[in-house]
N, C-alpha and C positions, 0 to 999 in steps of 0.2 A: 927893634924892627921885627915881626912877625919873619918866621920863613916864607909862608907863601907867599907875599910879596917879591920876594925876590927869586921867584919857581917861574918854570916858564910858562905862560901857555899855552903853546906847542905839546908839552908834557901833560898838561889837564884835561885836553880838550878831546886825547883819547879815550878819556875814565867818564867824561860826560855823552860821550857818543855811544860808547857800551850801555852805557846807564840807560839811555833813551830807546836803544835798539833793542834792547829786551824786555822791555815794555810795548815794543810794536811800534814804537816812534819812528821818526827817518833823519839823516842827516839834514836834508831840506827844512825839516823843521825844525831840529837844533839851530841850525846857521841862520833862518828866519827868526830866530829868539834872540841868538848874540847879535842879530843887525840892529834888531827895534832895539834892544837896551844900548848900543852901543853906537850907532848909527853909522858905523862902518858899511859900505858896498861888500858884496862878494870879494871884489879886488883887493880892497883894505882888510878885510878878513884875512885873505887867503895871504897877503904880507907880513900880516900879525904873526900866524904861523908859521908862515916860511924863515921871518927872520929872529924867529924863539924870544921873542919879546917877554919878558919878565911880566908878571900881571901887574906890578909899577907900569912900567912903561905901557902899556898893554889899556890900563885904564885912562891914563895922559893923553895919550891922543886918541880916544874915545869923547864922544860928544854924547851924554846921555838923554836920555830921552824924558820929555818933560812928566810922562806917565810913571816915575817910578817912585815917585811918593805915593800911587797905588799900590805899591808892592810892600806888603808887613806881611809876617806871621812869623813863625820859628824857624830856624834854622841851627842846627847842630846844637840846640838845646840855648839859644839865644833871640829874642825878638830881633829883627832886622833893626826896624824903626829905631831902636833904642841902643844901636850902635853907635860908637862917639867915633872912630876914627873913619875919616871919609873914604876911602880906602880900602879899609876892610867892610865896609860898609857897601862899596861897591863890589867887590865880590860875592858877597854876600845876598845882592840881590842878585848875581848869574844864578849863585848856588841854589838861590828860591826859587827861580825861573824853571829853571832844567828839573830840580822836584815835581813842579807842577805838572811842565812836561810829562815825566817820565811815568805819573802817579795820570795819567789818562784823562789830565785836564784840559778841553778843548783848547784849541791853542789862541780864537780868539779871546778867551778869557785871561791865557797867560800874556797874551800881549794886551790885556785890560781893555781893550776892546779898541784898540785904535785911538 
């Protein structure tokens, strides 16, 4: 089992909110990123958080979103797409998401347009 599987993220979601913020991004539209992928409400966001959900758990009760077989490209020197474990796989498209983000990509884009 990987570690970050079992990291919380409550713990990540700081590193991706700097990430975004210094790019000029805003919270609003990070948390507008983890919903579409996640389909979690604010509410369900904000329990995720509150109760340091593991990114295991974190992705379980997540309902992804049918748009994320549009998401390929690299990530940490790895094609998304071409991930076997679903899992890491699912991480792995937050982690693409929030690049896109943070690198000045319209955010209808990162959310593939609806």
């Amino acid at each position: 089992m990987h570690r970050i599987f079992t990291t919380s993220f409550a713990s990540v979601y700081p590193l991706y909110l700097a990430k975004v913020e210094r790019k000029g991004r805003t919270k609003a539209e990070l948390d507008e990123t983890i919903r579409w992928l996640t389909g979690f409400d604010d509410r369900a966001l904000a329990a995720q958080i509150d109760s340091g959900s593991t990114f295991e758990q974190f992705f379980a009760a997540a309902d992804l979103n049918p748009g994320v077989a549009g998401i390929t490209g690299v990530v940490c020197g790895v094609r998304v797409e071409e991930i076997e474990d679903p899992l890491m796989r699912r991480i792995r498209y937050l982690d693409k998401l929030v690049d896109e983000l943070a690198r000045g990509k319209a955010l209808e884009k990162v959310l593939r347009a609806r």
